[in-house]
N, C-alpha and C positions, 0 to 999 in steps of 0.2 A: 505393355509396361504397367506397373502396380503403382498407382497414383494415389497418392497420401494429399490428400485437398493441405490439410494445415500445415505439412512438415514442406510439398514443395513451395506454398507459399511463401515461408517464411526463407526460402536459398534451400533446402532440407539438403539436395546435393550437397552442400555443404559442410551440414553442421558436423563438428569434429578438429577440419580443417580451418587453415589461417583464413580465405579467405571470410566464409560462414563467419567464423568470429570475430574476425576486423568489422565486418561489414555492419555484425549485431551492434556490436561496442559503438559504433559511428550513430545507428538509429536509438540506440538510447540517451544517445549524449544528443543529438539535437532534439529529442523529447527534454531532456531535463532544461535545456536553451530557451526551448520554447516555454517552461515553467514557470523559469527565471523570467523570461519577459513580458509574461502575463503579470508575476507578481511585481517585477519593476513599475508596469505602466498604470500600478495603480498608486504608486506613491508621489503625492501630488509634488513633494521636492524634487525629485528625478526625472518623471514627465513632464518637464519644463518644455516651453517654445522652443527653445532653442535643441532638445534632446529628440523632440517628436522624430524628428526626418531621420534620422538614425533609427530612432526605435523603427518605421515602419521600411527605412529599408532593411534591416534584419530580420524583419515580421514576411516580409518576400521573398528574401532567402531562404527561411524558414517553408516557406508555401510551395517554393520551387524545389525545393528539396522532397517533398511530401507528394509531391507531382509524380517528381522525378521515380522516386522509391515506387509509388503504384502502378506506374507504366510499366518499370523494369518487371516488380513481382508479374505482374500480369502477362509480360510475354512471356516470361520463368515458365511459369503453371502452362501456360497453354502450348509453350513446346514438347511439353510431354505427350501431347494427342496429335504430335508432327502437322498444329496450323490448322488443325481443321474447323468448320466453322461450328459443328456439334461443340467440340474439345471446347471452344472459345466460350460459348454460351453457358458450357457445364463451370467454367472457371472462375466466370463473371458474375454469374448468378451463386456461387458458392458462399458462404456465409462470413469466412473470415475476410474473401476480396470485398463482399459489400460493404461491411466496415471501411476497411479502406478509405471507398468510394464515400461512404457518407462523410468521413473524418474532411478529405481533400473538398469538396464540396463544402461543408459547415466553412472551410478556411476561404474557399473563394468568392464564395454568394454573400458573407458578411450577415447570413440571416439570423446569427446570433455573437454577441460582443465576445469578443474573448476572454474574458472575465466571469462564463457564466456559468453555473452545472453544467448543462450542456456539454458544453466544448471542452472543459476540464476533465469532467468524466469520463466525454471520449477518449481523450488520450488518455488519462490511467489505464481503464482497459487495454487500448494498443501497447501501451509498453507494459501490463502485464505479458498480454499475447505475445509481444515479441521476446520478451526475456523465456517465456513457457518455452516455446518453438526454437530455440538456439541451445549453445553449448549451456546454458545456465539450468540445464536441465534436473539438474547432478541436486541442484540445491533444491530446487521442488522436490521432486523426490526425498531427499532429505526430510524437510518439514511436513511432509505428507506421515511420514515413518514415524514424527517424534508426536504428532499429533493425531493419530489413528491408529496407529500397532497398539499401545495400551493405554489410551485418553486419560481411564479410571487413574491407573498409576502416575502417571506422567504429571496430570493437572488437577492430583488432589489438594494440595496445597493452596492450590488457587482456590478451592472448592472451600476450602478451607477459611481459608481468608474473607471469600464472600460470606461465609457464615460469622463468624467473628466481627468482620465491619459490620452488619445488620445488625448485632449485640451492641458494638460501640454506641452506635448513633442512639438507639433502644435507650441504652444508663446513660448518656450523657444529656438527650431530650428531658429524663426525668431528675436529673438535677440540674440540668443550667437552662430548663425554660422558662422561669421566672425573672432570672435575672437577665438575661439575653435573650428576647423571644425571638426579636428579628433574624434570629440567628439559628436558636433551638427551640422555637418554639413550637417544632412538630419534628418527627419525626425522616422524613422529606428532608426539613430545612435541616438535622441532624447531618442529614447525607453528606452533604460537602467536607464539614468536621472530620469526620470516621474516615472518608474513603483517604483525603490526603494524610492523614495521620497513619491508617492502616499500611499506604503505600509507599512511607515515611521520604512522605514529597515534604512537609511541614513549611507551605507558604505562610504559614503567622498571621494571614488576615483574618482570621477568627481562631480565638483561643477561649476558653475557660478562665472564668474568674470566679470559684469555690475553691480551696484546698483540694475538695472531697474531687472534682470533677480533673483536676489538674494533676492526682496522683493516679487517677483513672488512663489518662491521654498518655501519661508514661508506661505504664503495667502493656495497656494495650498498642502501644507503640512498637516494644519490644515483641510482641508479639508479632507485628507483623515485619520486623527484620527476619524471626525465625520463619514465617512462611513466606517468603520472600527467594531464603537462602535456601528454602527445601526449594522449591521451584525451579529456582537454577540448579540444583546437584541433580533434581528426579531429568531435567533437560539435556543435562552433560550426559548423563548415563544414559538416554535414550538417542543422542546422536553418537556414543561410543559402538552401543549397539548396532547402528546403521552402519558404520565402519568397519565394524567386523561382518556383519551380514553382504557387504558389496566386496570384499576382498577373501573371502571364505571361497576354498575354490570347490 
């Protein structure tokens, strides 16, 4: 039998079918659970005394859930080698199960908080890997097409914009570092200015107080609405393209 290490890991018999997608949908929704109660349990209102006991019984269900999942994956993969003790070793020692394994592991030995890189990072990667490895497959590919079939076109605008914000900060360091250095008074410190004005986020905690610099933040503001808008239409038209290319017979 033709064994696919990542796809039978992941159910691959599956993928397509209800059960494969029920089962994805279940593992990333107790990934985002587990998120959610990482970032609950550092909020010193809500980890109260009286919440702990709940938090860590749900942090066990969490763990026994995560158990549970590496057990099943692991007899999955190794009934493809019909039990044999080779098949098992090739399955165990295969790189997406040792993940796994280290993920379940970091959750039971406690040798790192749950709160740290560490353990955070490990699970983004896993529920990268598990959305890659299921029916969500459709959408990687997608964003692979809108971002590598023609970068140059696709994400000149952006290209564009990074040029332009580098000009902002540039004219606006050389007239409002005098009056505001703590702010503009390098180019660096420019950066914050330019990039939310270029990306017209406009938080207002640092503004310009010259005319000359205040008609500048406008002129270049608009500017980056229009490359903003190019972005999104060069985007549209690169996943219209992937639409016709997957249904093109």
């Amino acid at each position: 039998m033709d064994y696919k290490e990542s796809d039978q890991w992941y159910f691959g018999d599956y993928v397509g079918n209800l059960p494969g997608r029920y089962y994805s949908l279940l593992l990333n929704f107790v990934i985002v659970l587990l998120f959610a109660h990482i970032a609950l349990t550092t909020e010193p209102t809500v980890n109260t005394e009286s919440n702990k006991v709940l938090f860590s019984f749900a942090l066990q269900l969490i763990e026994l859930f995560f158990i549970s999942d590496y057990i099943g994956k692991l007899a999955n993969s190794w009934s493809h080698f019909d039990y044999s003790p080779i098949g098992f070793l090739r399955v165990f020692f295969s790189r997406i199960a040792l993940l796994d394994l280290i993920i379940v592991l970091l959750l039971l030995t406690n040798l790192y908080s749950n709160d740290t890189f560490v353990v955070i990072g490990m699970y983004i990667v896993k529920s990268i890997l598990s959305i890659y490895f299921s029916s969500f497959q459709k959408i990687i590919r997608r964003l692979h097409f809108i971002i590598f079939d023609s970068p140059a076109y696709t994400f000149f605008p952006l290209i564009l914009l990074s040029i332009v914000t580098y000009m902002l900060a540039f004219c606006i360091y050389l007239i409002e570092r005098v009056n505001d250095p703590d702010h503009f008074g390098s180019i660096v410190r420019s950066f914050w200015f330019s990039i939310v004005t270029m990306t017209t986020i406009g938080y207002g905690d640092v503004t310009p107080a010259t005319p000359l610099g205040k008609v500048l933040a406008i002129l270049f503001g608009i500017v980056g609405i229009i490359c903003i808008a190019l972005l999104t239409a060069n985007i549209l038209e690169a996943n219209t393209k992937f639409n016709d290319s997957e249904y093109t017979p």
